[in-house]
C-alpha positions as CSV (number, residue, x, y, z in Angstrom):
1,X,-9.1,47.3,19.3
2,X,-11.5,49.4,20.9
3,X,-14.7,49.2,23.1
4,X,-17.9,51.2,22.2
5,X,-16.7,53.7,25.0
6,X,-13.1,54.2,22.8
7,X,-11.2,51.7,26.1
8,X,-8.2,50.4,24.3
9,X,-8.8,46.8,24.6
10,X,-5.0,45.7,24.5
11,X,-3.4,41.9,24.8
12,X,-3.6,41.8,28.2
13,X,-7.2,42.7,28.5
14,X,-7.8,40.3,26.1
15,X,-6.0,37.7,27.7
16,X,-7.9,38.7,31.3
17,X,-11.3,38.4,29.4
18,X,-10.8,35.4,28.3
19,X,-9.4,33.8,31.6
20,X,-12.1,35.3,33.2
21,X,-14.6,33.5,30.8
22,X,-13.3,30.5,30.8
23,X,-12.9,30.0,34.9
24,X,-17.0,31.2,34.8
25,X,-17.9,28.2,32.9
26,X,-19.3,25.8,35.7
27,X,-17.4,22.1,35.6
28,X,-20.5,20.3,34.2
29,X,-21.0,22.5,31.4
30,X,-17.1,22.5,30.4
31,X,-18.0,20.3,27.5
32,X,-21.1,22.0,26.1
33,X,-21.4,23.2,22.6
34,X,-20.6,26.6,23.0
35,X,-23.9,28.2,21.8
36,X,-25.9,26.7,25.2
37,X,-22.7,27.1,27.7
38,X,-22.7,30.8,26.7
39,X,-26.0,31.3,27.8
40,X,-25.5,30.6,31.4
41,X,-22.3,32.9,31.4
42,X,-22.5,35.6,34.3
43,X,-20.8,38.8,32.6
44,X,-21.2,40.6,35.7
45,X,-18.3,37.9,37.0
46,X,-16.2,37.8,33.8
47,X,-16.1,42.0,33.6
48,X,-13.4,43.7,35.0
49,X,-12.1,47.3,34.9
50,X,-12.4,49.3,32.9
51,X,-15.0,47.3,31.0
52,X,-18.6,47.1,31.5
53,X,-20.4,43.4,31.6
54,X,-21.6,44.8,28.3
55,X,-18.4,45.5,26.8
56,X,-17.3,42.2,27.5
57,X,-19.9,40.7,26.0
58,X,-19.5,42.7,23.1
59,X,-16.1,42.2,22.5
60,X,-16.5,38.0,22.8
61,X,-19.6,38.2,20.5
62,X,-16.8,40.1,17.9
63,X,-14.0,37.5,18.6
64,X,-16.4,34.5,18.3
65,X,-17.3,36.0,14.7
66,X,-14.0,35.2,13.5
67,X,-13.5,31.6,14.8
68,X,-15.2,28.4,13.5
69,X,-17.6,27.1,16.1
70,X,-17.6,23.1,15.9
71,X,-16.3,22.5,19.3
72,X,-17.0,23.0,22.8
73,X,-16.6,27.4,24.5
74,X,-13.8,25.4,26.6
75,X,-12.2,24.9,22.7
76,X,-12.9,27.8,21.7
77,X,-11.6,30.1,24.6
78,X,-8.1,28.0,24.5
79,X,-8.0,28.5,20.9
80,X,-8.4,32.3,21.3
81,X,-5.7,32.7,24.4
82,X,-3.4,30.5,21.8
83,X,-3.9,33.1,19.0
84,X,-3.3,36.0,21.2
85,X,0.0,34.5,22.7
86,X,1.4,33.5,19.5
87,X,-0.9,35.6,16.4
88,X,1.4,34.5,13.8
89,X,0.6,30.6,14.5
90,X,-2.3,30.8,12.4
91,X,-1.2,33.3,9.5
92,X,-2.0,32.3,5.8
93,X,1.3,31.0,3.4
94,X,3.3,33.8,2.2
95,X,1.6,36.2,0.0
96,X,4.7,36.0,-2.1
97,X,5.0,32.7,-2.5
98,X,4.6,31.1,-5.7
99,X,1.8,29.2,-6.7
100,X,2.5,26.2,-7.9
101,X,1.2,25.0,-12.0
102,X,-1.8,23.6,-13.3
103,X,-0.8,19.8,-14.3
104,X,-1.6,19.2,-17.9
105,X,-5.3,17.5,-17.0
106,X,-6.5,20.2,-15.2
107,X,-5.0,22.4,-17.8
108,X,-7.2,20.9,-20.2
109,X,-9.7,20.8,-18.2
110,X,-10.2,24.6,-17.8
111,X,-9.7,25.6,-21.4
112,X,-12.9,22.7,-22.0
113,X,-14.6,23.2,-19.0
114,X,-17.2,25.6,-20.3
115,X,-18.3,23.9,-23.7
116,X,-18.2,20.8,-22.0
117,X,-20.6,22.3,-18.8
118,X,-23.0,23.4,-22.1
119,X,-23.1,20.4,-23.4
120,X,-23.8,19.0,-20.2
121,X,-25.8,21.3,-18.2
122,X,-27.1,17.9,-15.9
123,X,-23.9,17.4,-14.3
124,X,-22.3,19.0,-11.2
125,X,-19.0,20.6,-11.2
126,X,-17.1,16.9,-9.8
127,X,-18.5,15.2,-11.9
128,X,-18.2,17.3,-14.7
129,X,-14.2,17.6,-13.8
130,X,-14.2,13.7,-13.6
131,X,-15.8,13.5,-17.1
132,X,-13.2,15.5,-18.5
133,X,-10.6,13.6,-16.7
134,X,-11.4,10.5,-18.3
135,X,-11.9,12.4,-22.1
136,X,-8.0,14.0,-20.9
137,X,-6.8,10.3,-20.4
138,X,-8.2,9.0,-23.8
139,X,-6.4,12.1,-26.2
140,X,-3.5,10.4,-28.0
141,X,0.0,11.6,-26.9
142,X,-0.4,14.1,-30.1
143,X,-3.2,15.9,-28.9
144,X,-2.1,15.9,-25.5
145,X,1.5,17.3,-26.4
146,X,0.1,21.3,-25.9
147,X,-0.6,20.9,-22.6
148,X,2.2,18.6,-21.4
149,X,4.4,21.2,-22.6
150,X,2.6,24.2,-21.1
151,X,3.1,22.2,-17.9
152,X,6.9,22.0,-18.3
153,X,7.7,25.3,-18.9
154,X,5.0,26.3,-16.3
155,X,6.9,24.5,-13.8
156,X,10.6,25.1,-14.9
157,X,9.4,28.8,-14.5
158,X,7.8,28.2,-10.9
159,X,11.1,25.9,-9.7
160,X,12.9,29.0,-10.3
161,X,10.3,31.3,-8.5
162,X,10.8,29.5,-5.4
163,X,14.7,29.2,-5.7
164,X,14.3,33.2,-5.8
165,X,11.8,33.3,-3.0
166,X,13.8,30.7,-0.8
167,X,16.9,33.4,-1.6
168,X,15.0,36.5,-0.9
169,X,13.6,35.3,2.9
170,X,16.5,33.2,4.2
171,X,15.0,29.8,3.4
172,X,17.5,28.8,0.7
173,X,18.8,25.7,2.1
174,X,22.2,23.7,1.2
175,X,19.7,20.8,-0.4
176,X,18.3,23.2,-2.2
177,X,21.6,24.2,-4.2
178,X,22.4,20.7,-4.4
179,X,19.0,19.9,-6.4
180,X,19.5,23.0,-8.5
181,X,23.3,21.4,-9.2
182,X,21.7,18.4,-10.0
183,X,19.3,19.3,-12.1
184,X,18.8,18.8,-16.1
185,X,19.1,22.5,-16.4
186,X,20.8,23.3,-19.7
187,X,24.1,25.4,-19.7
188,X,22.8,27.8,-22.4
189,X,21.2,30.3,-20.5
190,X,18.4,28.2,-18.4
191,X,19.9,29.1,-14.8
192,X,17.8,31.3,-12.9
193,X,18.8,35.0,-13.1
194,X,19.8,35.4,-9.7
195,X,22.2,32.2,-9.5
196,X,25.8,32.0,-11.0
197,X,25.8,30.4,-14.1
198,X,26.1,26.2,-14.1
199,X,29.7,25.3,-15.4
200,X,30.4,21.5,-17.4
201,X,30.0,19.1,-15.5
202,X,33.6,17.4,-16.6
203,X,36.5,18.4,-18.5
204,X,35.2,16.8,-22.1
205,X,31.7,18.3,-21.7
206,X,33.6,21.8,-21.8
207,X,35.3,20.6,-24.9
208,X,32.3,19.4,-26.0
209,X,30.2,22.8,-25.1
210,X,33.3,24.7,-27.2
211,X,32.9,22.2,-30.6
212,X,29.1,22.9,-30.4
213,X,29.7,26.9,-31.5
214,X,31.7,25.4,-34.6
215,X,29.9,22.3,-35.7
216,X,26.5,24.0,-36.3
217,X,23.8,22.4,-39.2
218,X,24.6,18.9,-37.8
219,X,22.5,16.6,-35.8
220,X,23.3,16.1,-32.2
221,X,23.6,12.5,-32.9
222,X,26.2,12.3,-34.9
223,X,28.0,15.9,-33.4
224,X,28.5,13.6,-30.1
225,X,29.9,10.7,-32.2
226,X,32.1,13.3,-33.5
227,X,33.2,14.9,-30.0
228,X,33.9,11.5,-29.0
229,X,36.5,11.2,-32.1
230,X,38.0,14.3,-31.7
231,X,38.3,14.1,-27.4
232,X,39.8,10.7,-28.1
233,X,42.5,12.0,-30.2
234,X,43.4,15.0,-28.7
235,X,47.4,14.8,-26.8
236,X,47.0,14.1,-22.9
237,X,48.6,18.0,-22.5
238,X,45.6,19.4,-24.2
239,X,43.7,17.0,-21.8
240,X,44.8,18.2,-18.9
241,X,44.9,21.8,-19.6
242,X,40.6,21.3,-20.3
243,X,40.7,19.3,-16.8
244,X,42.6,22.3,-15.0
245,X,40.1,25.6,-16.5
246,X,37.0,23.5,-15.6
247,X,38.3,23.1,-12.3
248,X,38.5,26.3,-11.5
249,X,35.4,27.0,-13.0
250,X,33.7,24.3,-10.7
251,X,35.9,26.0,-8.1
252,X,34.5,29.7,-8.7
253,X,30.9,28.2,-9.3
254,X,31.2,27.0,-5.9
255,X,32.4,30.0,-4.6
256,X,29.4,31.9,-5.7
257,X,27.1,29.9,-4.7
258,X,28.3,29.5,-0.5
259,X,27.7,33.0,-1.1
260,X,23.8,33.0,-2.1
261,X,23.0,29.9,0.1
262,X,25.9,31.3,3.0
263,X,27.1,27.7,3.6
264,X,29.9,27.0,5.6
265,X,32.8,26.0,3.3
266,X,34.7,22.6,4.0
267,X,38.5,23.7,3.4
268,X,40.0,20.3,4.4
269,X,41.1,17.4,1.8
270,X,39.6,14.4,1.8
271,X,40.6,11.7,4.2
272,X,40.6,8.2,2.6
273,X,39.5,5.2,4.2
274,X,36.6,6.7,6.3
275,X,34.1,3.8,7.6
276,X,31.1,4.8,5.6
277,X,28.0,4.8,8.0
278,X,25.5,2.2,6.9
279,X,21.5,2.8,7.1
280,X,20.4,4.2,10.2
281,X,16.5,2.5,10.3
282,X,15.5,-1.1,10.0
283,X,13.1,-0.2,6.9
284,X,16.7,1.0,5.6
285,X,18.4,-1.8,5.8
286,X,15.7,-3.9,4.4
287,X,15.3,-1.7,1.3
288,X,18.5,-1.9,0.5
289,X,18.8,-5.3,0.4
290,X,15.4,-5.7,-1.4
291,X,16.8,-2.9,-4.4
292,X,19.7,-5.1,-4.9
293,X,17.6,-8.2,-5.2
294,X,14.8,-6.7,-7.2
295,X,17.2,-5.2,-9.6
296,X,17.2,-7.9,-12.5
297,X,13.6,-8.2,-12.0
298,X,12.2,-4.9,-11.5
299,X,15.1,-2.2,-13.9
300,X,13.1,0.8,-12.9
301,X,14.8,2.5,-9.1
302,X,11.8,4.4,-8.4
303,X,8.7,1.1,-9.0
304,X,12.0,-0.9,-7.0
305,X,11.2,1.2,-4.3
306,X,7.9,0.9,-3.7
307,X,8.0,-2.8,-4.6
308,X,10.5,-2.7,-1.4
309,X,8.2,-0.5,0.2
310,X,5.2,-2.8,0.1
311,X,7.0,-6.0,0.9
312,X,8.2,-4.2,4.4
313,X,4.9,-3.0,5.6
314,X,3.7,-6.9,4.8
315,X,6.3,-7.7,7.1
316,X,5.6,-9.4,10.5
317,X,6.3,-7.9,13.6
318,X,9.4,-10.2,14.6
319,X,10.6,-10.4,10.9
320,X,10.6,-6.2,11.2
321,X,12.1,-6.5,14.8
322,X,15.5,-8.9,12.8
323,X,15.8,-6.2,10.9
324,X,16.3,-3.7,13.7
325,X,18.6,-5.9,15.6
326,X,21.0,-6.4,12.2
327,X,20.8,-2.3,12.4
328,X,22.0,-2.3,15.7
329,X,24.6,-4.4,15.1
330,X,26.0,-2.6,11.8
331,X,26.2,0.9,13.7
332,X,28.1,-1.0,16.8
333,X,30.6,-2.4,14.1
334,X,30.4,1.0,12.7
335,X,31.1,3.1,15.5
336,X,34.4,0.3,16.3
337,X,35.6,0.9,12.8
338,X,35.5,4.5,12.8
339,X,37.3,4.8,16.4
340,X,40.0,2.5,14.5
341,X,40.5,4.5,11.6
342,X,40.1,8.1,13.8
343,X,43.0,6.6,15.9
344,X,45.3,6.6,13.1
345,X,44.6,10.1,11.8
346,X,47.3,12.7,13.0
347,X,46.0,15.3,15.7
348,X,45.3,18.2,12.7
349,X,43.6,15.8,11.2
350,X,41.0,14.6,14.3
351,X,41.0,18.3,14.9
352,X,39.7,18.9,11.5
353,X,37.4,15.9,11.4
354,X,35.6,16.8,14.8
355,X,35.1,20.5,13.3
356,X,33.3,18.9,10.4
357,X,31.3,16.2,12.1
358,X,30.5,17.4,15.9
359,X,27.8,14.9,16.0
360,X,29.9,12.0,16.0
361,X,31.9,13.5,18.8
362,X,30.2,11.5,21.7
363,X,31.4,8.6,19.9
364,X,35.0,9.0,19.7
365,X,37.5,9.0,22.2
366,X,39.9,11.6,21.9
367,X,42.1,13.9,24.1
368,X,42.5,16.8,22.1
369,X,40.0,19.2,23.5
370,X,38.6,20.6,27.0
371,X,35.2,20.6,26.9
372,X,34.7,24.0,26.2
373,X,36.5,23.6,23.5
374,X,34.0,22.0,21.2
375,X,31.5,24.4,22.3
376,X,33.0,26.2,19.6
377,X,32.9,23.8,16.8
378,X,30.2,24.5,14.6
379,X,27.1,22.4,14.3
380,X,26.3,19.4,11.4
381,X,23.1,21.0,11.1
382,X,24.5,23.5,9.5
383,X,24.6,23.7,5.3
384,X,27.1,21.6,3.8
385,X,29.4,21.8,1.1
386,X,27.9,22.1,-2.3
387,X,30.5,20.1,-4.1
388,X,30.3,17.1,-6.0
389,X,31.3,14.8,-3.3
390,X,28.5,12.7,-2.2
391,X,27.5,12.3,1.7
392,X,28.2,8.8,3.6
393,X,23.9,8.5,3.0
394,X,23.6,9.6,-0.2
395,X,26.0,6.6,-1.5
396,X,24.4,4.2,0.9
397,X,20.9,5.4,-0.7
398,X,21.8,6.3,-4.0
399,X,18.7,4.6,-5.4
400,X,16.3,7.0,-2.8
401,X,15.7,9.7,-5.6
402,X,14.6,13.4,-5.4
403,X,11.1,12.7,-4.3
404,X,11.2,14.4,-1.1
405,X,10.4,17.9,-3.1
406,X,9.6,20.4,0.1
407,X,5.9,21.4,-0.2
408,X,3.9,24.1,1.5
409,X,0.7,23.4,3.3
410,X,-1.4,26.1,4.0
411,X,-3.2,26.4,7.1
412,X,-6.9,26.9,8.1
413,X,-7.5,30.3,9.5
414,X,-8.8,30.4,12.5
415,X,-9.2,33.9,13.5
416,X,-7.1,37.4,13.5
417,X,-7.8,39.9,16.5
418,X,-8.1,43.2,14.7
């Protein structure tokens, strides 16, 4: 950044300009609008070596260029020292990161949008898009198909994009993996390039996956019904032996994919008879009790929830405030009940269990450790295992669903010093 006289402006001087600006505002014009507090600056105050009161001016007049101008200069000065401290606060979304698709009504609505704007030359662009909405809604599922299945594959592709992107710059989280696990993704070939290929989920889907290169001209109807014959037949050996390959094929799945996601690997077994933690939130509590009621009445989890959702916010203050007291309560019986059951556990075994939950530390008396000893235990924070096995929330909650899909806002741009 340079002056007309070629005087590096660097942070600093930027920084001292714009102190020195804002401490000339006088204290009844703090709140102007910025266009008639800047009149009555004094740039032979705000200057400073080894800038002119012109210089100065100069290089606020350039600054202010950049920055919306809705607000008071007090606003706008603060803005600008913010910026300058920290000028990767107000950066655009990654320039790599990939845009997200068209759903299948504003597909349709750019491949129309011109013959419809010609037959309709009266109407603005919103309400042109909102014509074409409603003609989009009244196309029979036929006529719709097209774009529908433009969509999918448009957003199969992208779900992968960002898998790779997440990868590439460290953002690939361990919930992440476990939605890619979870997902519908075929085992034929529909894995992202960069992941390890998706093994059976159980020992009879790998028999299953085998009988499908041999059975071939059938329909998968009555393959399955097939399958089923066959996998019921087969001698309990044979079983096992399928049980113990996709085993270590979940195994070395696993394996690979700690590696992408560099998630700390939980060696230890199992301990039975864990307390399982109940909902930590009074709208928790209520919801599950609401899905278990609403369940005959209302089959579908996902219109169950909001149903529950609705019938919480209606709640009264009081009614909301039983609710939080029954929480209280279920984490005090819970915190007795794990302290019971940790207390029976062998010292490894508290050992191991502290490692893998730090968190609940506070909570448990023990005398294995000094204190600087669990310093070193690593954090819950951190990535969990991407096994099958389900967390204590996850089966409390198994009815909360995937919608929680991370999303990426981008930011307004305020201004960039050059």
């Amino acid at each position: 950044m340079t002056s007309k006289g070629s005087v590096t402006w660097t942070k600093e001087n930027l920084q001292m300009l714009l102190a020195k600006l804002k401490a000339s505002i006088p204290e009844a014009e703090r709140c102007f609008v910025y266009s008639k507090a800047q009149k009555s600056v004094d740039w032979n105050k705000v200057a400073f070596p080894p800038f002119s009161p012109a210089e100065c001016e100069e290089k606020w007049k350039q600054i202010l260029q950049k920055m919306r101008k809705i607000r008071s200069l007090t606003e706008l000065i603060t803005e600008a020292e913010d910026v300058i401290s920290n000028p990767n606060q107000n950066k655009k979304i990654h320039p790599e990161l990939p845009k997200k698709p068209s759903p299948p009504n504003a597909l349709y609505f750019e491949e129309n949008f011109t013959r419809i704007q010609e037959q309709h030359p009266e109407m603005s662009a919103p309400l042109l898009f909102t014509f074409t909405t409603k003609m989009y809604k009244g196309l029979s599922e036929e006529e719709k198909a097209p774009y529908v299945e433009k969509f999918n594959l448009a957003n199969k592709e992208y779900k992968k994009k960002m898998l790779a992107f997440r990868l590439r710059y460290d953002k690939l989280s361990s919930r992440d993996l476990k939605n890619y696990q979870n997902s519908d993704t075929s085992d034929e070939g529909e894995d992202a390039d960069f992941l390890p290929h998706k093994p059976p989920r159980n020992s009879y889907n790998l028999f299953c996956k085998e009988q499908k290169g041999i059975m071939k001209g059938s329909s998968k109807r009555s393959c399955m019904a097939q399958w089923a014959q066959l996998w019921g037949k087969l001698d309990p050996s044979v079983k096992r032996e399928y049980n113990t390959r996709c085993s270590a094929m979940r195994l070395e799945y696993a394996k690979k994919m700690k590696s992408y996601a560099k998630i700390r690997k939980r060696t230890s077994a199992f301990i039975p008879g864990e307390p399982k933690m109940p909902p930590q939130s009074s709208n928790m509590i209520f919801y599950h009790n609401q899905m278990a009621l609403l369940k005959d009445q209302i089959p579908d989890r996902r219109q169950r929830l909001a149903k529950a959702s609705r019938m919480f916010k209606k709640l009264s203050t009081k009614e909301k405030e039983h609710y939080k007291e029954i929480m209280h309560d279920s984490m005090k019986k819970y915190w007795r009940d794990l302290q019971k059951w940790f207390d029976m556990l062998s010292t490894a075994q508290q050992q191991e269990y502290l490692k893998q939950h730090p968190n609940k530390c506070p909570h448990l008396t023990q005398k294995l450790f000094d204190a600087e000893d669990l310093h070193h235990l690593p954090s819950d924070s951190e990535d969990e295992d991407i096994e099958d096995s389900s967390s204590d929330e996850e089966d409390n909650m198994e009815w909360n669903e995937d919608g929680n899909e991370e999303e990426e806002e981008e930011e307004n741009i305020t201004f960039v010093i050059d």
